[in-house]
C-alpha positions as CSV (number, residue, x, y, z in Angstrom):
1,X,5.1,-38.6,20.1
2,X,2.0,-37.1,21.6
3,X,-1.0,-39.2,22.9
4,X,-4.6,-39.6,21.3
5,X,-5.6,-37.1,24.4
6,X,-2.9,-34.7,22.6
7,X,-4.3,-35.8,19.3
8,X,-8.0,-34.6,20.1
9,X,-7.0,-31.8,21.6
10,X,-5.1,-30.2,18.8
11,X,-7.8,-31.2,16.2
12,X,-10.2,-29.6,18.2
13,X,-8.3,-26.6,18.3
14,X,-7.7,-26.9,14.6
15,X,-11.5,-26.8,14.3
16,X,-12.3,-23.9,16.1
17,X,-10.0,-22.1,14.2
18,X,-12.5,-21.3,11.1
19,X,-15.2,-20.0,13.5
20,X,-12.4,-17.6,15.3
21,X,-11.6,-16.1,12.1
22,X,-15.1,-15.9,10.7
23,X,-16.3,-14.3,14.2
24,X,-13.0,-11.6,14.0
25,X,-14.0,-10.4,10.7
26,X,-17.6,-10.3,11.8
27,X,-17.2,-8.5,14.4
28,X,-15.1,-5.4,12.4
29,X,-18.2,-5.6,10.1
30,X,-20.0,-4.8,13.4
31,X,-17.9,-2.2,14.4
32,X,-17.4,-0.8,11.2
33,X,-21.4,-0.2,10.4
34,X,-22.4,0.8,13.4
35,X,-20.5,3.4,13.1
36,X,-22.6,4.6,10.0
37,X,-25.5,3.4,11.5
38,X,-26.1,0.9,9.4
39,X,-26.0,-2.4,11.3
40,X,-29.1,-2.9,8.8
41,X,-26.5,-3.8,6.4
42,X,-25.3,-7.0,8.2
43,X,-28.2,-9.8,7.3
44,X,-28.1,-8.9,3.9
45,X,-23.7,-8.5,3.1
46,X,-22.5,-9.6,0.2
47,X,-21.0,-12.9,-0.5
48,X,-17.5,-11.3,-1.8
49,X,-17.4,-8.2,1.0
50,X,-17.8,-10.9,3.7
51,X,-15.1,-13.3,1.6
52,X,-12.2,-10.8,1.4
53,X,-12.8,-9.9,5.3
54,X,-12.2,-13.5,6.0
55,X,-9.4,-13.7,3.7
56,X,-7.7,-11.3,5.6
57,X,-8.1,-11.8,8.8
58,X,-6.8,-15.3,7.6
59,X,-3.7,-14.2,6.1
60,X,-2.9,-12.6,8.8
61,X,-3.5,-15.4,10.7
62,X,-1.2,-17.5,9.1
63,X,1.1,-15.0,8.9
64,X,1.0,-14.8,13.0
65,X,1.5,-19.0,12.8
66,X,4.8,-18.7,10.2
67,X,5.9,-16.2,12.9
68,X,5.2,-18.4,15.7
69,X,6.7,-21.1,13.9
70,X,9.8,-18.9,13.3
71,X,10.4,-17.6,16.8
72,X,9.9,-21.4,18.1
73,X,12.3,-22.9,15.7
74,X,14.9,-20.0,16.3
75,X,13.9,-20.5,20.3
76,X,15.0,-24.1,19.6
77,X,18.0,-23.6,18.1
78,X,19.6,-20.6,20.0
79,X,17.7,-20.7,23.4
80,X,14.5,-19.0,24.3
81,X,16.5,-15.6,26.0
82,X,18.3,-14.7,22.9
83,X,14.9,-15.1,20.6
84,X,13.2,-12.9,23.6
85,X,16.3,-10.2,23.1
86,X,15.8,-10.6,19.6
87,X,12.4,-10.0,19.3
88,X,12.4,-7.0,22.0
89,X,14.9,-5.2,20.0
90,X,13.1,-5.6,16.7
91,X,9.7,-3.9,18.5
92,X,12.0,-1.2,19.8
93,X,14.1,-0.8,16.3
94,X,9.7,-1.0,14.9
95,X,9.0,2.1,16.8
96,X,11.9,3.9,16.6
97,X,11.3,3.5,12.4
98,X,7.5,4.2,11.7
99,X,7.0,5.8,15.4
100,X,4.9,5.1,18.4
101,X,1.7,6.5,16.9
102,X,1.6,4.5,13.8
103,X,2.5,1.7,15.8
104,X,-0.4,1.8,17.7
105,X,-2.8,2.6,15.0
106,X,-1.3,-0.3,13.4
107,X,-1.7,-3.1,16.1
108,X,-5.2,-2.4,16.3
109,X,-5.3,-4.0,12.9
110,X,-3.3,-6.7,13.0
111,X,-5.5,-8.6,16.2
112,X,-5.4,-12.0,14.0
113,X,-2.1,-11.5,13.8
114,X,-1.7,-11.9,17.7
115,X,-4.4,-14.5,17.3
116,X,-2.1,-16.8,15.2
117,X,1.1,-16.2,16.8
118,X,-0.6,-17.4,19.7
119,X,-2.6,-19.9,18.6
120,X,0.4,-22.1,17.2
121,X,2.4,-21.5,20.3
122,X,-0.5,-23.0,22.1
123,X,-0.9,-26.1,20.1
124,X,2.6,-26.5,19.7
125,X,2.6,-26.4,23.5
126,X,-0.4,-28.8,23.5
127,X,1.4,-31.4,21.1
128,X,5.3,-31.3,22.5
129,X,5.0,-29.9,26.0
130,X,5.6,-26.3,27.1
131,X,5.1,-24.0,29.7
132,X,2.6,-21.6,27.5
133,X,-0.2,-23.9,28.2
134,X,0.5,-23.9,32.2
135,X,0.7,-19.7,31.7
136,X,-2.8,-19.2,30.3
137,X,-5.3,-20.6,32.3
138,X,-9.4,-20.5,30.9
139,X,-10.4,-17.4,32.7
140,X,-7.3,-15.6,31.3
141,X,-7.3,-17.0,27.5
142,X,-11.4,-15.5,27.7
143,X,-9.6,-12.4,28.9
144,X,-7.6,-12.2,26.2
145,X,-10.2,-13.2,23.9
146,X,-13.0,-10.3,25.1
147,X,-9.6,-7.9,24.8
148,X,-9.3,-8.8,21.1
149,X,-12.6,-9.1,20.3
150,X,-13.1,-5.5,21.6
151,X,-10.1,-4.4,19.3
152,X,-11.7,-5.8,16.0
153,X,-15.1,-4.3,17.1
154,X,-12.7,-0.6,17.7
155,X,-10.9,-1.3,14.4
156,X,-13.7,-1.3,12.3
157,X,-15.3,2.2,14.0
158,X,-11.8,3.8,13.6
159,X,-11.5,3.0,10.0
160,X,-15.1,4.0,9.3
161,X,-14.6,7.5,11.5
162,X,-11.5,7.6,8.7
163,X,-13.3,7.3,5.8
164,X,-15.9,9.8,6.9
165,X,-13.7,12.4,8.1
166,X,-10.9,11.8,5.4
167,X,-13.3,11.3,2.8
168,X,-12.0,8.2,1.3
169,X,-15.4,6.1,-0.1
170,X,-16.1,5.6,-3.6
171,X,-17.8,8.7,-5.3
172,X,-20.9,7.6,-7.2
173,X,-22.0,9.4,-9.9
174,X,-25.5,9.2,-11.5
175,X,-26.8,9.6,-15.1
176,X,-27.7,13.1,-15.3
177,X,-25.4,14.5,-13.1
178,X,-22.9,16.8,-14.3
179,X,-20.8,17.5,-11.6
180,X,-20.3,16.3,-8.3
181,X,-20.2,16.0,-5.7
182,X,-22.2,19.4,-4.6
183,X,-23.4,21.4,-1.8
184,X,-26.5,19.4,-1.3
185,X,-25.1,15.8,-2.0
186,X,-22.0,13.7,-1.7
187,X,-23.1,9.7,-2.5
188,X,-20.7,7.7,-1.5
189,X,-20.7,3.7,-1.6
190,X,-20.9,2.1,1.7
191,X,-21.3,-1.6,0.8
192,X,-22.6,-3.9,-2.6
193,X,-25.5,-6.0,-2.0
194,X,-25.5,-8.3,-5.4
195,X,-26.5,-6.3,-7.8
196,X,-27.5,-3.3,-5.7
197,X,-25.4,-0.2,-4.0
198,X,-25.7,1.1,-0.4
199,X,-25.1,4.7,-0.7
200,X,-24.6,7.2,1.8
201,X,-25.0,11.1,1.2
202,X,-21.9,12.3,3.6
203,X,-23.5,15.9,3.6
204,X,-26.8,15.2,5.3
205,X,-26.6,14.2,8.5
206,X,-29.3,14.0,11.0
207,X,-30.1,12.6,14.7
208,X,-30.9,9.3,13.0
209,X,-27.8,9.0,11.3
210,X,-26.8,9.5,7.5
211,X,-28.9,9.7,4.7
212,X,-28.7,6.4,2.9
213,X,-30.2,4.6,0.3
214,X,-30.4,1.3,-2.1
215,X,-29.9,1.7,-5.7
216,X,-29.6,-0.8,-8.4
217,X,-26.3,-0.9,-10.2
218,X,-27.7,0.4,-13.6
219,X,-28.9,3.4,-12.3
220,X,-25.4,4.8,-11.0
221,X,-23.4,5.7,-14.3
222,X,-19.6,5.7,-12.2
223,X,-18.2,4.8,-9.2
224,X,-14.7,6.3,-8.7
């Protein structure tokens, strides 16, 4: 049984947890629009765009805490060496499978996954006793925080430096256009503001940035 010291601990832990996520999937918003130049956008994001980042940075949260749960129940069961061997040998098998590069690209986006994985293991320490919470002293846990922080924030600007050079927003189409997009145009949606589109024009760039601009819903005709 753990202590009312343990108790407060933990449910100040729990606590924080809502702003951690919130202030992860914040700050790939950050990264993601100031890579368009559009940090403009923030105040004013929709309800929903800001909803589904949360949601998954939070499932990928939990996901990190049924993992943690998983290695410390194995850990428990068949000692803590074998669940290290295990676990070293499914990262290498990882690698060998999808390769080192899409590994790579891949971790950058699953930083709340580390988060959880962590975060359990730390108030499962906290609660039962462990040597994870002697490891991590403050000034290392900020460490690691800054670190993660910084790979949200680099996330979000690779995924936006993908969708410009790959092409991959939403093509909007207006009323009275035939075809598109053409030499002097290519609208793209960048982000939904209630009942209004952020679109950026991908062909006209200047030292200010993109050319962008606010339209309300009715005047676009299709967004594909």
């Amino acid at each position: 049984m753990y202590n009312s010291f343990s108790l407060k601990k933990v449910l100040e832990l729990y606590a924080a947890m809502p702003l951690i996520l919130i202030a992860l999937a914040g700050t790939y918003k950050f990264g993601y629009f100031s890579t368009f130049d559009a940090l403009w956008i923030l105040p004013s994001i929709s309800a929903y765009s800001l909803f589904y980042s949360i949601l998954i940075t939070t499932l990928l949260f939990a996901f990190g805490s049924i993992l943690s749960l998983i290695y410390l129940s194995v850990s428990a069961w068949v000692g803590h060496l074998y669940s290290l061997i295990f676990s070293v040998l499914f990262v290498t098998l990882s690698i060998f499978l999808i390769g080192i590069e899409t590994l790579i690209n891949l971790s950058t986006k699953l930083i709340p996954l580390y988060f959880g994985v962590f975060y359990y293991s730390y108030v499962h320490s906290s609660i039962f006793g462990g040597q994870i919470e002697q490891y991590f002293s403050s000034p290392l846990v900020l460490f690691l925080t800054i670190i993660a922080f910084g790979c949200m924030f680099g996330s979000g600007v690779n995924d936006a430096n993908k969708a410009i050079n790959n092409k991959t927003l939403p093509v909007v189409l207006f009323d009275k256009q035939t075809s598109y997009p053409n030499d002097q145009s290519d609208w793209r949606l960048l982000e939904a503001i209630d009942t209004r589109f952020v679109l950026i024009n991908l062909k006209n760039k200047t030292d200010y940035g993109y050319e962008m601009k606010v339209v309300e819903y009715s005047k676009v005709d299709s967004i594909y």
